[in-house]
C-alpha distance (Angstrom), angle and dihedral (degrees) to the residues before:
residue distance angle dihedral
X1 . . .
X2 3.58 . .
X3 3.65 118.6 .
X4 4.08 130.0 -161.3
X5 3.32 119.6 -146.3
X6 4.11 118.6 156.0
X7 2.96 132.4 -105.4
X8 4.04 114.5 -99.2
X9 3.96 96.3 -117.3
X10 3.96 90.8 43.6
X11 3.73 88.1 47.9
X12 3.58 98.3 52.6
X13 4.17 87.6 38.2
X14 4.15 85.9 58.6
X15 4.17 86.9 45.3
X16 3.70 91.2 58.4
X17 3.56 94.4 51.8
X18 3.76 88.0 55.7
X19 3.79 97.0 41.6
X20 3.78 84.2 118.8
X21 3.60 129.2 -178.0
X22 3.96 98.3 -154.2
X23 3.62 139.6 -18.0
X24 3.30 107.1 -136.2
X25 4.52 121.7 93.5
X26 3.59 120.4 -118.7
X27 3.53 120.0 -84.6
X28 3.55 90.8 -104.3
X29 3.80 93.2 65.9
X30 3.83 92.8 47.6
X31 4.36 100.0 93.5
X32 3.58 127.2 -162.7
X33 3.71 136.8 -62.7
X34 4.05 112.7 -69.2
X35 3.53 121.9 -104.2
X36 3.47 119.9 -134.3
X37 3.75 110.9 -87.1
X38 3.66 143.8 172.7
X39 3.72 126.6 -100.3
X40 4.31 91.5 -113.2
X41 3.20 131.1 14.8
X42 3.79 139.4 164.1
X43 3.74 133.6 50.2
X44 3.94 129.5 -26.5
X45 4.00 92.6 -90.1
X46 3.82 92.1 57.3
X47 3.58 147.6 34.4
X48 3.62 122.9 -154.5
X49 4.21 121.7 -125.0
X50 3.45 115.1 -171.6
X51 4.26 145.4 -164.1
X52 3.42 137.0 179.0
X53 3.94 84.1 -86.3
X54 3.61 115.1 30.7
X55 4.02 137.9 21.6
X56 3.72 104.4 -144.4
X57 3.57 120.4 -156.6
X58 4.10 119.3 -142.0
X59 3.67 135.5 -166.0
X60 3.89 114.7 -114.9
X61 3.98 86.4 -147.0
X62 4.13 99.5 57.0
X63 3.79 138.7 11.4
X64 4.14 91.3 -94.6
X65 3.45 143.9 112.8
X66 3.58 127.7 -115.0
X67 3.35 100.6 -172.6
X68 3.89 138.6 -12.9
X69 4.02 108.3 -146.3
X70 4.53 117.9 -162.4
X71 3.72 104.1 -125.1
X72 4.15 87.9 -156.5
X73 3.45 97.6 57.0
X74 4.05 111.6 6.7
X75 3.55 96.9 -123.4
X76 4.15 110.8 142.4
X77 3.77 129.8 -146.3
X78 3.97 119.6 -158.9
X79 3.94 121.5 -126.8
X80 3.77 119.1 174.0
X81 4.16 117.0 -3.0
X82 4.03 95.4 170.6
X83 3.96 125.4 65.8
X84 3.07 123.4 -108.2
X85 3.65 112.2 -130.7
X86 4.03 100.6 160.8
X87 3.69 145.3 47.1
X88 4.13 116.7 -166.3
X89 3.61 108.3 -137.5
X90 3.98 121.0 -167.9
X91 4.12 81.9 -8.4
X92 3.60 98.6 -54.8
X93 4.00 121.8 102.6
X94 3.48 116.2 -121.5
X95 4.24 126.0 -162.4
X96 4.03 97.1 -116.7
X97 4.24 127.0 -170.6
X98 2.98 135.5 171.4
X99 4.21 120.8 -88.1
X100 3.80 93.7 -147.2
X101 3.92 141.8 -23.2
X102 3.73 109.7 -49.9
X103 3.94 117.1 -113.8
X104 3.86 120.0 -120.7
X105 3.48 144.1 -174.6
X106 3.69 134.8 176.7
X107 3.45 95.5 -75.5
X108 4.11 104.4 12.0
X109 3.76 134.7 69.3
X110 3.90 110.6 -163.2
X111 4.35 115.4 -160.7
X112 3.64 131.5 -177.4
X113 3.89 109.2 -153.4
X114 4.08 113.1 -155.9
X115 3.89 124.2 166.3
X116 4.01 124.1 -151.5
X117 3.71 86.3 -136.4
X118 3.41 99.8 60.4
X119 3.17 117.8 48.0
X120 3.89 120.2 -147.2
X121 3.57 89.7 6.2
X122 3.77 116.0 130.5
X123 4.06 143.0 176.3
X124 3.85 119.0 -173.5
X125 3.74 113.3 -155.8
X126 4.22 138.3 -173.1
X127 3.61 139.7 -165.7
X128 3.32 116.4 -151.9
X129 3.91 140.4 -178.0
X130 3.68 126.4 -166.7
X131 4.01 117.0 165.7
X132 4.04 106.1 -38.4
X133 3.89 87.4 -26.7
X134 4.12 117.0 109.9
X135 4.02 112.5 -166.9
X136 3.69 125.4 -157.6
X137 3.86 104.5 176.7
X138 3.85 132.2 170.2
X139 4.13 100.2 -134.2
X140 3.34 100.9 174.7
X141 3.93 147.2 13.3
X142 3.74 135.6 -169.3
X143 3.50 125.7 -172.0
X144 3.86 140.3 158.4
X145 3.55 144.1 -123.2
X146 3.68 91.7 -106.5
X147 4.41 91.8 57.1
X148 4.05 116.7 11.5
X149 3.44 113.0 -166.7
X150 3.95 116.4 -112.7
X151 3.79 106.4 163.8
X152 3.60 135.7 1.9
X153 3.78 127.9 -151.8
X154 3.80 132.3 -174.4
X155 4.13 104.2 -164.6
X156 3.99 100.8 -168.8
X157 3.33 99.6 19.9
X158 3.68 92.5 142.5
X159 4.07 105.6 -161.0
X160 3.64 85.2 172.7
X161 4.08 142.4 8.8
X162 3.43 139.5 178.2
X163 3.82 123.1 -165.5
X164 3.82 137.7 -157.1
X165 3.70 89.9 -114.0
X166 4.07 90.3 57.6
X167 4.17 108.9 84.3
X168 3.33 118.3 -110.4
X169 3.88 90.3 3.0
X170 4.31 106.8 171.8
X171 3.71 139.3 154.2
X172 3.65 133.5 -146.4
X173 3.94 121.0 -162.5
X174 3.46 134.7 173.4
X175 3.54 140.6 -173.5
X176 3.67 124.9 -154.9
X177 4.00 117.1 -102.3
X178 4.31 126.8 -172.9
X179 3.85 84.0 -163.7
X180 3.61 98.4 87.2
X181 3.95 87.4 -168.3
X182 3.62 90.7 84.8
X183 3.46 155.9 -0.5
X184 3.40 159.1 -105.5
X185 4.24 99.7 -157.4
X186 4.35 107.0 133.2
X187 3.60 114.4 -166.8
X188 3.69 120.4 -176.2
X189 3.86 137.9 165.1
X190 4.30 104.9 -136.0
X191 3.58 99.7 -134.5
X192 4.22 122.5 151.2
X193 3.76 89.7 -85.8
X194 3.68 92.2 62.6
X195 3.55 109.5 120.0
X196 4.11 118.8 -120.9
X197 3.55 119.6 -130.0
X198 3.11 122.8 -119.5
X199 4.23 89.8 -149.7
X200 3.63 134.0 21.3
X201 4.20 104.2 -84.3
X202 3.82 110.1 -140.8
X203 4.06 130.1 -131.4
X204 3.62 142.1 168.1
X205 3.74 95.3 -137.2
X206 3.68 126.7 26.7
X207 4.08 130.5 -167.3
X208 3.70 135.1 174.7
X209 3.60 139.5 166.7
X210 4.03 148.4 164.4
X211 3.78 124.2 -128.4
X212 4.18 78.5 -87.0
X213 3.60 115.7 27.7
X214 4.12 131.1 47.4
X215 3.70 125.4 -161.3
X216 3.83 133.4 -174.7
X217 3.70 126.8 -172.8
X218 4.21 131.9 -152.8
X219 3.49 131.9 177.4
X220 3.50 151.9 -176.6
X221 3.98 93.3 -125.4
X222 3.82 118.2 148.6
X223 3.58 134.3 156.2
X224 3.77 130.1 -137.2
X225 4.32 95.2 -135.7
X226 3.69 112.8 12.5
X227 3.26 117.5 -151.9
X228 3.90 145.4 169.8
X229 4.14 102.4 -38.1
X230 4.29 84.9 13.8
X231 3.73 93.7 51.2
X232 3.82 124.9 105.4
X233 4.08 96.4 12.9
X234 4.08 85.0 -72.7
X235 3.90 89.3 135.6
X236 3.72 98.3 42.7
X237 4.22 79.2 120.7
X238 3.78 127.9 30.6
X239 3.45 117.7 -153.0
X240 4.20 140.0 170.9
X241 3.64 144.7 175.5
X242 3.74 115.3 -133.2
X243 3.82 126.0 -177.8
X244 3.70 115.5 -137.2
X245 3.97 126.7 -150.0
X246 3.66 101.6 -86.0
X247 4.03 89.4 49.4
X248 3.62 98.8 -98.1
X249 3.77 123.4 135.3
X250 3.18 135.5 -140.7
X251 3.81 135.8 175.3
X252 3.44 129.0 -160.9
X253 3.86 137.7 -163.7
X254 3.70 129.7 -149.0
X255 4.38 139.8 164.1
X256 3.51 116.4 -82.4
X257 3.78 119.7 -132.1
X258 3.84 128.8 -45.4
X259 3.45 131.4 -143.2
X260 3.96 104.1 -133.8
X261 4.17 89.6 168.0
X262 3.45 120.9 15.7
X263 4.08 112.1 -138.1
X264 4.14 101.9 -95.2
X265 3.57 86.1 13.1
X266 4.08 107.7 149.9
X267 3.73 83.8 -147.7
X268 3.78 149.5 12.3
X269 3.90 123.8 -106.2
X270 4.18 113.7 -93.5
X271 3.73 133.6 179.2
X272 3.56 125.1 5.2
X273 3.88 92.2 1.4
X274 3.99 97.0 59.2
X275 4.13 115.2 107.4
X276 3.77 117.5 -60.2
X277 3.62 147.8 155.7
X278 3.54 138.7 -162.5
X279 3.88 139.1 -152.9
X280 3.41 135.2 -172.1
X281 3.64 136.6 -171.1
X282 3.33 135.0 -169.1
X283 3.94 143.3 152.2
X284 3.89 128.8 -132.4
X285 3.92 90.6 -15.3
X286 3.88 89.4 168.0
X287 3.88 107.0 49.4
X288 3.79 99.7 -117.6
X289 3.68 85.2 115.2
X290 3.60 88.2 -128.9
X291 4.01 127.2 100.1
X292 3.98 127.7 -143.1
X293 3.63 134.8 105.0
X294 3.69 94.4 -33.8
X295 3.54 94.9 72.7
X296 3.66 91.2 47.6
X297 3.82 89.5 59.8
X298 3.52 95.9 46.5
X299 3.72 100.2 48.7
X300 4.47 85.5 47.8
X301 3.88 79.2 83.0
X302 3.74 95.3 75.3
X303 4.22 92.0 58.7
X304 3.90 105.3 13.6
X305 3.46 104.5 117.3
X306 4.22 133.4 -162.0
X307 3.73 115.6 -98.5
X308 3.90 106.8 -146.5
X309 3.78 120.2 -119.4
X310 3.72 119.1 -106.2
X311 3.75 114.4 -72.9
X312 3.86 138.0 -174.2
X313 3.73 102.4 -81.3
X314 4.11 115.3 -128.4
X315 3.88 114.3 -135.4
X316 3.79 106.8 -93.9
X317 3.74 97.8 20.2
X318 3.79 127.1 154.1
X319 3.44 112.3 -114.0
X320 3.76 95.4 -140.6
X321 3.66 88.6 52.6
X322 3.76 94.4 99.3
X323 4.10 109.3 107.8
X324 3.48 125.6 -77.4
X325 3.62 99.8 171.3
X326 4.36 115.7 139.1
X327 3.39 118.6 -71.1
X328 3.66 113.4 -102.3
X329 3.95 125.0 -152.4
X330 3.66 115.9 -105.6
X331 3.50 133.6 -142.0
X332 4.03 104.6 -70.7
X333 4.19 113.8 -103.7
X334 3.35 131.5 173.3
X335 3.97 87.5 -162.6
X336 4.02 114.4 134.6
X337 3.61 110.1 -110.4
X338 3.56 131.1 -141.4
X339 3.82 92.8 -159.8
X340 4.02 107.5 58.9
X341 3.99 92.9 57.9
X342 3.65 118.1 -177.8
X343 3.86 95.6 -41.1
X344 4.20 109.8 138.2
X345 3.60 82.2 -161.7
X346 3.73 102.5 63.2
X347 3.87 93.6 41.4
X348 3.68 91.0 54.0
X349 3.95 83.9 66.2
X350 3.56 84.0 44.0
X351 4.43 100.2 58.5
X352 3.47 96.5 78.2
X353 4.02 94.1 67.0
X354 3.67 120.5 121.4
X355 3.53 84.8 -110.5
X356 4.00 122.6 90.2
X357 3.83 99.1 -45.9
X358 3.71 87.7 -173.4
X359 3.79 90.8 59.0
X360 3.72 94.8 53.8
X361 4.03 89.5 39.4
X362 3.68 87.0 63.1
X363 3.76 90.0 43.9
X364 3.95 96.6 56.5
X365 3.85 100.0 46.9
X366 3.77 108.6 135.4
X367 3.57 128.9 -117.0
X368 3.46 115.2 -126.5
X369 3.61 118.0 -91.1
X370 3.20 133.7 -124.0
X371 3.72 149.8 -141.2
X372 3.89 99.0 -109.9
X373 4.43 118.2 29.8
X374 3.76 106.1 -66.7
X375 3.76 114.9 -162.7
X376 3.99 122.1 -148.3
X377 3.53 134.8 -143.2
X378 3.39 143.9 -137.1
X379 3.82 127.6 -128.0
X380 3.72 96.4 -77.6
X381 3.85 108.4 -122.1
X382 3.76 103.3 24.1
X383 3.02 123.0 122.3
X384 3.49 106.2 -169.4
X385 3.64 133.2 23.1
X386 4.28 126.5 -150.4
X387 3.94 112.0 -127.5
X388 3.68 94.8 -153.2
């Protein structure tokens, strides 16, 4: 068996990004009271779930989101455009349909999965909104003694997109770095110049936004033997720009793999720990009464969770058995850190500490993006950086 455990320096890195000081958004991303509203709505290729914040429209042909829609203010946010018409199991791609009408309710989509070459092999899925908080989760798998399921992937399972024809449409990605001389951060307007890629790009954190909605994305995703692109959570998120026929762009962001038995494992993964993903969405969550990548960050509190520290591995362990439990807010410190480098991104979790939230507001302003990916830097040299 081959177990995955981070590395120290990219453990501690993750931990700083969730050294949170509350979970909860801003007031100004809370919405109004729901109305009442029916359990579906909307045409025959969608259903709508809904919260006291967002409706959420979902495809009756796949657990994903087509579009999530701000109940305050009306603005919309795009999910998943494409079909998805295969799920790769154990790293092969398998056709997958649905085996009967999927179940909803006002605020839960229910799928069974099923796959004509594997017979008797079966995934039930949900989608699942609860305040600015959309759930994909795996609930359930059935396989056979002829094919047990190891790993599941979901390659264009676009939880989120932004296009060229959306204003103010961005992404911010990140990848997690030991060397706290530098970093990883991308930030990129998605314009009709933006180059497609010709394969999905990995990241460990993943942000995007419109000139009026902000999403941010976590997951559960873990993979049985890292390697190369895999290694060193880099591929936690997949994401990749694709140009359309009328010269648009758009680029999309979805989980990388999971680990639903570990090779040698004694068992598969159950409850809390099977495959999921989160989204939320929000719209000026900190008061500048202006929305990009910011708000993204901010509103990452409400699902980022703590990634524990190496440990000792036991023989036969899962390798996604290391906690994923909510991040919980530590006791305040103003202490420099050698773990949160030069990343924008993290310290934008960081400004609202008790400690100077001016400092750290003047820390996380944004460079300006640009047309094509644009990577930041650090201050060349330091080795640590102060939060607040």
């Amino acid at each position: 068996m081959s177990l995955r455990f981070p590395s120290a320096a990219v453990a501690a890195a993750s931990a700083a990004v969730l050294a949170l000081v509350g979970s909860a958004l801003p007031a100004s991303a809370a919405g109004p009271p729901p109305p009442a509203a029916p359990a579906e709505t909307g045409t025959a290729a969608a259903a709508v779930l809904t919260s006291a914040q967002l409706s959420v429209a979902v495809a009756r042909d796949f657990p994903r989101v087509l579009t999530y829609t701000d109940r305050a203010g009306g603005a919309r946010l795009t999910g998943s455009t494409r079909p998805v018409t295969a799920v790769t199991l154990n790293g092969t791609a398998h056709p997958v349909k649905l085996k009967g009408a999927p179940a909803f309710t006002a605020s839960t989509a229910r799928y069974t999965l099923v796959f004509d070459d594997l017979p008797g092999v079966e995934i039930d899925a949900s989608l699942s909104v609860t305040g600015r908080v959309t759930t994909f989760r795996v609930t359930g798998v059935r396989d056979t003694g002829a094919f047990r399921v190891g790993t599941i992937d979901i390659p264009g399972h676009d939880l989120i997109s932004v296009a060229s024809t959306d204003t103010g449409a961005a992404t911010a990605f990140t990848q997690l770095d030991p060397d706290s001389t530098r970093t990883a951060d991308v930030f990129a307007k998605v314009t009709d110049r933006t180059p497609a890629d010709s394969s999905p790009v990995g990241a460990s954190y993943a942000l995007a936004n419109t000139g009026r909605l902000a999403a941010a994305v976590e997951s559960n995703s873990s993979y049985d033997k890292p390697s190369g692109a895999t290694g060193g959570d880099d591929a936690r998120f997949w994401h990749q720009a694709r140009k359309a026929e009328d010269g648009s762009v758009r680029v999309g962001v979805w989980s990388g793999r999971w680990t639903y038995r570990g090779e040698g494992a004694p068992k598969p993964e159950s409850g809390e720990n099977l495959p999921w993903a989160k989204v939320v969405v929000t719209p000026d969550a900190n008061g500048d009464k202006a929305v990009d990548w910011q708000d993204g960050a901010v509103a990452f509190r409400s699902i980022g969770v703590r990634r524990r520290a190496p440990r000792t591995p036991r023989t036969g362990s899962s390798p996604t058995s290391r906690s994923t439990s909510p991040a919980r807010p530590p006791t305040p410190s103003c202490a420099p850190s050698t773990t949160s480098s030069g990343s924008r991104w993290r310290r934008t979790v960081w400004a609202s500490s008790p400690c100077s939230r001016a400092t750290a507001r003047r820390a996380t302003t944004p460079p300006t993006p640009t047309t094509a990916a644009t990577t930041t830097s650090g201050p060349a040299g330091s080795r640590t950086s102060t939060h607040c």
